[in-house]
N, C-alpha and C positions, 0 to 999 in steps of 0.2 A: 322065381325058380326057372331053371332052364326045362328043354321036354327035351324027350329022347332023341328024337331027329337032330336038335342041335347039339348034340353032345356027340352023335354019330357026325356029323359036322365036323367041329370040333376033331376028333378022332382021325377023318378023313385028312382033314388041314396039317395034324402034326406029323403023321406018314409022308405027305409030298414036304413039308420043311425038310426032315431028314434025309430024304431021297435028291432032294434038288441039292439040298445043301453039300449032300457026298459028292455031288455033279460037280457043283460051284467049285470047290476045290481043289478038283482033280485037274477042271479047266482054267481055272482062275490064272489070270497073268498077273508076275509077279509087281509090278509098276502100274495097276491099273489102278486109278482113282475113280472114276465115275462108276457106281453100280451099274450091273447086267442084268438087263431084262429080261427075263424068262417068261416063257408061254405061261401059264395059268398063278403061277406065284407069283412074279413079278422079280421085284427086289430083293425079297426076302431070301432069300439064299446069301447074300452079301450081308444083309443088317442081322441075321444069326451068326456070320461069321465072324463079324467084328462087337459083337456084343459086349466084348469083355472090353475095349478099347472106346466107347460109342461116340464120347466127346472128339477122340480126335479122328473120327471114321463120318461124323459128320463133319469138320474143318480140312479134311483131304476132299470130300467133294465140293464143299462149296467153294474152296481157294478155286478149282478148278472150272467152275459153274459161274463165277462171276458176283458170287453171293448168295443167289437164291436156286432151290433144286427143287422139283415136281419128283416125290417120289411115287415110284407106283411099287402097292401089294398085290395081294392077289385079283384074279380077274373079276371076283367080284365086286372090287371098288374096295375091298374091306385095307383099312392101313393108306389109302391113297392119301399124303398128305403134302404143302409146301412147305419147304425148312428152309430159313432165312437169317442172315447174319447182317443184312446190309441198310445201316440205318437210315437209309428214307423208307425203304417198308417199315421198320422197325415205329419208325416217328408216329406213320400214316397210320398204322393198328391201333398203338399205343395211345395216340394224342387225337389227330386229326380226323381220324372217321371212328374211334374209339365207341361211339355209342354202336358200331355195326361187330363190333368182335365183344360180346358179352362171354362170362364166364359159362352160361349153359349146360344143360343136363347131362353132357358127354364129360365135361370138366369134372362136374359137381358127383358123376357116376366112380371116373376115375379115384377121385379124392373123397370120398365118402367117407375116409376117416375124420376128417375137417369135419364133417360136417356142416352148420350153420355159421362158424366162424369167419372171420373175414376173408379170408383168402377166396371162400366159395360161393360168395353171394353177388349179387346184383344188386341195382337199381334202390329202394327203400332200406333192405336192410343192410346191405352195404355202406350205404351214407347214415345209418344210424351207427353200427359197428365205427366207422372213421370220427363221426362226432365224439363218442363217449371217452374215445382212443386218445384222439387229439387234446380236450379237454383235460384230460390227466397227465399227459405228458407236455401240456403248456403252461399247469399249474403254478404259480408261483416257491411253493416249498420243492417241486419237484427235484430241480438240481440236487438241493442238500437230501433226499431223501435216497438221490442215485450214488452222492458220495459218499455217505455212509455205507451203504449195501454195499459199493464194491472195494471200498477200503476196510470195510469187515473182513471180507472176502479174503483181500491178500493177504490181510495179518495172519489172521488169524486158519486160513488153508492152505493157498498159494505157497507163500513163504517158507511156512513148517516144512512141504514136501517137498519143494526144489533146495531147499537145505540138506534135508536130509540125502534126494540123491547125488549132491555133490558132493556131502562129505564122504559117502559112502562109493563113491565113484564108477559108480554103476550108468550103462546108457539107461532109459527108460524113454515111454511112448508119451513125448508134448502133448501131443494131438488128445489124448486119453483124458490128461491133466487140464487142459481147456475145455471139453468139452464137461467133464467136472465141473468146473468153473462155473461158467456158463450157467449151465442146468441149474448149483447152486443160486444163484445171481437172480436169474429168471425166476426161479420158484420164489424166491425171496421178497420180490418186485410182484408178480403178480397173486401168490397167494400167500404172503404174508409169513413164510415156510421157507424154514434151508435146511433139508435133508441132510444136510453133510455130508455127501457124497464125495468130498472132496477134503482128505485130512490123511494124516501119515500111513493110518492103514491101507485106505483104499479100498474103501468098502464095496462089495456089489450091491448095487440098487437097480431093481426089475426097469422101473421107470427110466430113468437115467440111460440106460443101456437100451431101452425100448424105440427111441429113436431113428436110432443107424438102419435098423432094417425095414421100416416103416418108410423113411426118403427111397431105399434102393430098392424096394418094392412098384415103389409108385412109377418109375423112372420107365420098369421093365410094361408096367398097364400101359404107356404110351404106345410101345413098340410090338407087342403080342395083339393078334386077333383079340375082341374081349371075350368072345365063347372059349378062349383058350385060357385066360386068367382066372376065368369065371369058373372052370371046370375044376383050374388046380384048388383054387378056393371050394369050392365044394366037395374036393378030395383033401383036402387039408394037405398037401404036397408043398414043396418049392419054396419062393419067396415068400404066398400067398399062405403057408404054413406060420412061419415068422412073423408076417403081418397080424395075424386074426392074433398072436400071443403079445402083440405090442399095443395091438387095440385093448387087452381084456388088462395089461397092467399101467396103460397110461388112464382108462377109466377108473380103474381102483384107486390112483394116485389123487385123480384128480376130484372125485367126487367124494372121496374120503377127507379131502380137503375143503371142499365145498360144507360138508358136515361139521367140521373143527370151526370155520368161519362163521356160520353161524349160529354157532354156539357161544363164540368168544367174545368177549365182552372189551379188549383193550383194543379193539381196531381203529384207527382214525376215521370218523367220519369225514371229516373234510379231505385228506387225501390218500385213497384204497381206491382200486381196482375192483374190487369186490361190492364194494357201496357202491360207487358208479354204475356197474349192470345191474345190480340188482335194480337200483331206481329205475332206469333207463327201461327195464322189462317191465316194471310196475306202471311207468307213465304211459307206454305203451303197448301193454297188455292187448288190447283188443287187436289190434292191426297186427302185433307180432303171430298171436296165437292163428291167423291167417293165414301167413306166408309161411313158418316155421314147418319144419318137415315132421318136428314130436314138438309140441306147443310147451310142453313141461319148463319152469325153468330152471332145472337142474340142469336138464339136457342145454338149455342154449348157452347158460353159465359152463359147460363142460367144453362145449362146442368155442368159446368164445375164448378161455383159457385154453385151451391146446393150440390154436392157431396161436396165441400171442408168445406162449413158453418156446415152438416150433422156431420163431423168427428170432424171439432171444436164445437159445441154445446152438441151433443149427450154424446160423449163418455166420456169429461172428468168432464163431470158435473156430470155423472154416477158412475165416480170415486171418487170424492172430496164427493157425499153424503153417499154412502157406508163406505167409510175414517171416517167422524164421525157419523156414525153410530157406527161402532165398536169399534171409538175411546172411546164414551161414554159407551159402555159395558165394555171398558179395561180403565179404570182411570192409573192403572201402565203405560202405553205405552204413557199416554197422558202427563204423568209425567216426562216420559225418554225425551219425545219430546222437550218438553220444555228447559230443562236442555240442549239439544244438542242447542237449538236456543240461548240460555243466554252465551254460553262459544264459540261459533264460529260465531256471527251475533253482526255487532256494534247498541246499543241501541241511539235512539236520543238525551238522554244526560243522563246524570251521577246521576241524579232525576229519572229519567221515565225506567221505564220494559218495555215498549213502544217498538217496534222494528220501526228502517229505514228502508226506502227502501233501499234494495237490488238489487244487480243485477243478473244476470241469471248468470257468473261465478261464483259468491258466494252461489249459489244454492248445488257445487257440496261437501259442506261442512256437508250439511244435508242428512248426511249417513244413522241415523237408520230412519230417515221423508223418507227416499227414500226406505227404508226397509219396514215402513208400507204402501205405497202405492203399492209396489209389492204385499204385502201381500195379500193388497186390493184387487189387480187386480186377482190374484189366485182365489181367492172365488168368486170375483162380476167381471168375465171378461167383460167390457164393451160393445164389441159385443159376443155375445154367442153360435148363431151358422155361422158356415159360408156353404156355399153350395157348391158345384160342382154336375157335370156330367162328365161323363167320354167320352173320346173320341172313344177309341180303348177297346179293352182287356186287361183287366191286371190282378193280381193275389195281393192282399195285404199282407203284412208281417204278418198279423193275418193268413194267409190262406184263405181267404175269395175271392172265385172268385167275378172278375169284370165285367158283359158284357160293350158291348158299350148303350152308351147313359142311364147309369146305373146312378139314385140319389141317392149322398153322401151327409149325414149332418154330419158336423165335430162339435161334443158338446164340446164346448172350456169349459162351466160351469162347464161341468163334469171331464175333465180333473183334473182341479183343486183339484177335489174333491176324487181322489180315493187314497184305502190306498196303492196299488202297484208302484204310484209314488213318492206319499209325503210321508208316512210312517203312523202308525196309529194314529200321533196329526195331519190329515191333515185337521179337522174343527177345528182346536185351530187358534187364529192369534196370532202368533207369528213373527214379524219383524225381530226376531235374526236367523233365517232361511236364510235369506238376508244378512245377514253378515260376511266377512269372517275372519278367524283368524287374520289376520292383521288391521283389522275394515274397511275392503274398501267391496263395494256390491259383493258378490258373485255371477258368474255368472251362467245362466241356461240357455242349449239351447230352441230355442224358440218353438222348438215342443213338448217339457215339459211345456213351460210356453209362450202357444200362442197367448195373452194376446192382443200382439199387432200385431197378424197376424205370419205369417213365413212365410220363403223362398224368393222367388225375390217380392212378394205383401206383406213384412213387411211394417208396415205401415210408411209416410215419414214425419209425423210432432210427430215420438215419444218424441222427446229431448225435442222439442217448448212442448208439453203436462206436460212432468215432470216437468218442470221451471215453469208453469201458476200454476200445483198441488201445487208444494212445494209455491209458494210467496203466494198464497190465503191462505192455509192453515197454514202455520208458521206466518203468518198475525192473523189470528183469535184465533189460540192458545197460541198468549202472550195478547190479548184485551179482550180476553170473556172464562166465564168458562161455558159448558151449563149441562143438561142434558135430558132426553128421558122423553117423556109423554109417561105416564103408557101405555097406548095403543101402540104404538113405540117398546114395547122391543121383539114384533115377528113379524117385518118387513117382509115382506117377497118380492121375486122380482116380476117386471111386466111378463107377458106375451105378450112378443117384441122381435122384433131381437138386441137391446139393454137393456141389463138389469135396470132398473130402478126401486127406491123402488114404489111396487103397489098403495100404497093412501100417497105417499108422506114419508116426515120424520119430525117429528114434534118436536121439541127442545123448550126448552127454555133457552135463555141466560141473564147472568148477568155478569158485568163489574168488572173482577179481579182489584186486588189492581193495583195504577200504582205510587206507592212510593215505595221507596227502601226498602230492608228490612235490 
């Protein structure tokens, strides 16, 4: 709990944000990329002003900085942090001095809805979390357990709705309908459970919908003093209002489901998610109940499920609606696609443009579909910033000293985006970037394109992610032609730690020919 001094604090801090911030505005030049440093606030006059824009308000200063920017907050140190797009820091964090930027109590404070889960641990239980992970997704049945889940999926969800809004010819929100998706998919996969959240109705589901403001939540704890988050949270105000209602229905969700599972008697031992931590907490009981923040194992089963449904939900539903987004801006690319799916994918019969299901090997057939989802990721990396703090001292390949317990925001968006990496077409999407001379994907190390993390926390369901992209997508793009409502063509992203288009993405579709030509 906080005490009263800090809240007058607090208090104190939000009176000069507003008073500077009227300042900053009034003075503000209209070309200015580099933030203004003010006497006792610092920055923060500029980073509330651009709050609503943040991904590209950090890619205007660091285009301009070289890559890396020392931002200063207020004079007491509070917010002082380095934001970095420039991958030999990026390498050096991530890979190369990696045991000196640990996740840490400031991480583990911000993200506290994680909890114990992977995303926020360290050292033991982090390499127990990655073992039990690994293990189940290198399974042998695994593949065929993924293609059934998600050709369940489009039968019988997918399909039904995008039928019905093209027959019905109405736009409707992608973004909505994948993230549907997703959520189904992911629950399905990790706890044995598909809500349905995703069928002609269109149900509201608490959980489902509990996500969105829980990423845009956490985005904002980066960037606010934390007596200032901490206070809206104990006034139940703001994002931190939104947050505490997605914390109380992602728990219901999931530990309601924790109850069903072990109850249930048809679960596969040999390949469940569910058997695997549970063993994993039984073999390890005594050391877990150590380190664990509530020892309980409901709580680390809860903890353990939320990180994994987060990374299945969030990111590649993030990916699939940016995908056509652009696809729809670049008709050529939607065109190449096609044509790779008609000459290397068997069609249902010799009448129908219709594609079969496929399976996740025949995935690896769709080279330039794999080229435009790289592409994708480049521009709309699905998580955008990622944080540290430093442990020790260190010195960055920019030159940029390190102290200790120094805050690093690594702008993955921005990466993508500068012309000293990609060259000067690096806002063009082009897929053939992705390709190499012999037509197989061209490789990029991952601290140029750290899309999906780098170093020993690359992320471990990349492969399962490409195979869910490519089947939804080469699905939709031999069944529907769409395009963008006039409103739709200056998408722009959320303000989240996962990018996401801001009001959605609003398409309309209509049912391509499905006789031969």
């Amino acid at each position: 709990m906080m005490t009263i001094k800090e809240y007058w604090r607090c208090a104190v801090a939000l009176v000069a944000f507003l008073i500077f911030s009227f300042v900053y505005l009034r003075s503000m030049k209209p070309r200015r990329k580099i933030p203004r440093k003010w006497a006792v606030v610092g920055m923060l006059p500029a980073l509330i002003h651009n709050a609503y824009r943040i991904h590209e308000f950090f890619n205007d200063f660091l285009k301009e900085s070289g890559g890396t920017f020392e931002f200063k907050g207020l004079v007491s140190g509070t917010l002082d942090m380095i934001i970095t797009c420039d991958p030999a820091n990026i390498h050096h964090i991530l890979s190369r001095n990696f045991s000196n930027y640990p996740k840490g109590p400031q991480f583990r404070e911000i993200f506290d809805i994680l909890g114990d889960g992977i995303f926020n641990v360290d050292s033991f239980l982090w390499e127990l979390h990655r073992k039990t992970t690994l293990s189940f997704l290198n399974h042998a049945h695994f593949h065929t357990l993924l293609e059934t889940n998600i050709w369940h999926k489009v039968e019988k969800g997918l399909l039904p709705v995008l039928d019905c809004f093209a027959e019905q010819g109405v736009e409707f929100d992608l973004q909505d309908i994948f993230q549907r998706f997703t959520f189904d998919s992911i629950s399905k996969l990790v706890l044995d459970h598909d809500p349905g959240s995703l069928c002609v109705d269109l149900p509201y589901i608490r959980c489902e919908k509990a996500f969105n403001p829980m990423v845009d939540a956490l985005l904002y704890r980066h960037l606010l003093p934390e007596s200032y988050w901490k206070l809206q949270r104990w006034l139940g105000i703001g994002k931190e209002k939104k947050l505490i209602q997605s914390w109380e229905d992602l728990d219901e969700f999931i530990y309601h489901s924790i109850i069903r599972l072990r109850q249930a008697e048809s679960i596969s031992e040999d390949l469940s998610l569910f058997t695997a931590y549970v063993k994993t907490y039984d073999d390890d009981k005594e050391q877990l109940q150590q380190v664990l923040n509530t020892g309980s194992q409901e709580k680390f089963l809860r903890d353990t499920f939320l990180n994994l449904m987060l990374a299945g939900r969030d990111t590649t539903s993030s990916t699939l609606t940016w995908l056509f987004y652009l696809l729809a801006k670049n008709p050529w690319v939607q065109a190449r696609i096609r044509d790779e799916i008609q000459h290397n994918l068997k069609q249902e019969d010799k009448e129908s443009k219709f594609l079969g299901f496929f399976k996740a090997e025949e995935c690896k057939k769709l080279v330039y579909l794999h080229g435009a989802l790289c592409e994708t990721l480049r521009l709309f990396p699905a998580v955008a910033i990622e944080h540290k703090v430093s442990a020790e001292m260190d010195v960055l390949p920019s030159g940029h000293m390190v102290k200790p317990n120094t805050r690093i925001l690594l702008s993955f968006y921005s990466t993508g985006r500068m012309d000293e990496i990609w060259g000067e077409d690096c806002m063009e999407f082009k897929p053939e970037r992705w390709i190499s001379d012999r037509g197989g994907i061209k490789h990029q190390p991952s601290y140029k394109f750290p899309a999906f993390n780098a170093g020993a926390r690359t992320c471990l369901g990349k492969d399962m992610a490409f195979i869910q992209m490519k089947m939804v997508a080469a699905t939709i793009l031999q069944r529907y032609d769409f395009q963008l409502h006039l409103d739709s063509h200056s998408v722009s992203p959320s303000d989240s730690i996962v990018i996401q288009a801001k009001n959605g993405l609003k398409l309309k579709f209509t049912k391509r020919n499905t006789t031969a030509a």
